[in-house]
N, C-alpha and C positions, 0 to 999 in steps of 0.2 A: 642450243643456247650459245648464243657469241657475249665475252667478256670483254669483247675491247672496247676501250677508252670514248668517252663522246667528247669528238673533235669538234663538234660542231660552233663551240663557245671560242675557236681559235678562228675562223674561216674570216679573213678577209681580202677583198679587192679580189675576188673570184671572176666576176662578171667580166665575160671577152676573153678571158684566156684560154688559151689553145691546150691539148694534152694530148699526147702519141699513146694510141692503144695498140701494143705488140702482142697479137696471140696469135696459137697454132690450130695449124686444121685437124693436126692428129687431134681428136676428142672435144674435136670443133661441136658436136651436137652439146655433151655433157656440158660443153663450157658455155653454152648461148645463153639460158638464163644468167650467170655470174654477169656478161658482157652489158646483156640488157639491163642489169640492176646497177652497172656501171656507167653504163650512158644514162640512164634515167636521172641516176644523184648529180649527173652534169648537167643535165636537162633542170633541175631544180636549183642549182647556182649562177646558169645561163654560162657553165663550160664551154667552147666549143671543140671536139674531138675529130678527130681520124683513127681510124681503124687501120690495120696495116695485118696481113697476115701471114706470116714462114710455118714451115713444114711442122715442127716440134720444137719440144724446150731446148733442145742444144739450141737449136738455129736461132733464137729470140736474142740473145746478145748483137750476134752480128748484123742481125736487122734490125736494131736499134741503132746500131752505130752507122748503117749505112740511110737512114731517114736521117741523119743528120739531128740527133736531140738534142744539140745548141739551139735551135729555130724553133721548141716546145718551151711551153712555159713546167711543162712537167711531165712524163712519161712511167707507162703502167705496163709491165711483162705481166701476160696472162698464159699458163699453161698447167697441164696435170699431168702427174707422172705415176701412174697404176701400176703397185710392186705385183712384178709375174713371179717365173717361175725359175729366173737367170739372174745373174747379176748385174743385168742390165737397167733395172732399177736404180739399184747406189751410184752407179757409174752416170749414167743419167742427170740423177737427181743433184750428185755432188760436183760434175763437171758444168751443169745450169746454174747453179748458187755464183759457183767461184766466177765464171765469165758474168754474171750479170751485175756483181759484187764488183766487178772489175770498170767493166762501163758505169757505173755510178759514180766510183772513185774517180775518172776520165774525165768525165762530163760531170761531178760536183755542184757546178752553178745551178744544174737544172734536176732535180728532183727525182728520180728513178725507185718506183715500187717493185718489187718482187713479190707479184703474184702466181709463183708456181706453187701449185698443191701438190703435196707429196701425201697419197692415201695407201691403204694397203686393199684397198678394195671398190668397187663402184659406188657401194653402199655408203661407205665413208665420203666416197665426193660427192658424191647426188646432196647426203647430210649440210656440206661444207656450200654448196652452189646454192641449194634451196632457198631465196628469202624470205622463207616462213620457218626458217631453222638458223644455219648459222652465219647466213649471207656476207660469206666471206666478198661478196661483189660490194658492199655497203662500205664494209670494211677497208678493200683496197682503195676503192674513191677515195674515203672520208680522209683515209691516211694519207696519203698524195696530196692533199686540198689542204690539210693541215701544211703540212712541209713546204707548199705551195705560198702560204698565206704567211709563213714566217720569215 
């Protein structure tokens, strides 16, 4: 079940705009559905996107800022972060937030989602990625296209 907010009643002047998709190839399988349910909701506002892809979530910041996301009308970091058996999890997950948190604040005029999933397990992402579950890919669109449209 996903709880968030229907943007849809905010959306305007979508059509033509551009939006940078940052994701990583670590868990590039897990993550295709999310992607595809991402381009689809642009595909149904006539978005037009690029895809871009770096290593992991660390590296999603820096490839944001090196595509240049002054030149997007909005920009989506896509990544997942599977707590193991180290602490390379929190380290991970809480060095991804604060750099991507950082390029938003930089780049301000232009719109930056933070789509990294932090799960404790497959199960919990497979959950979260599903669009017949909690289609967090709907979610980060619709959220970005909101922010977009204001």
């Amino acid at each position: 079940m996903n709880n968030a907010p229907d943007f849809k009643d905010c959306f305007n002047n979508l059509a033509k705009k551009k939006i940078l998709i940052v994701t990583t190839t670590w868990n590039k399988e897990l993550l295709s559905p999310l992607i595809d349910e991402i381009t689809k909701i642009a595909d149904i506002y006539e978005v037009n996107y690029e895809i871009n892809f770096c290593p992991g979530s660390l590296e999603l910041a820096a490839s944001i800022i090196r595509a240049k996301p002054d030149q997007y009308d909005g920009v989506l970091a896509v990544g997942l972060v599977i707590r193991g058996d180290t602490p390379h999890f929190k380290l991970v997950s809480k060095q991804s937030f604060q750099d991507l948190a950082s390029v938003a604040l930089e780049f301000h005029s232009t719109p930056l989602i933070n789509g990294v999933l932090t799960v404790d397990n497959k199960v919990q992402a497979e959950e979260r990625i599903n669009p017949e579950k909690m289609n967090k890919g709907r979610e980060f669109a619709e959220s970005l296209f909101q922010m977009m449209s204001s």
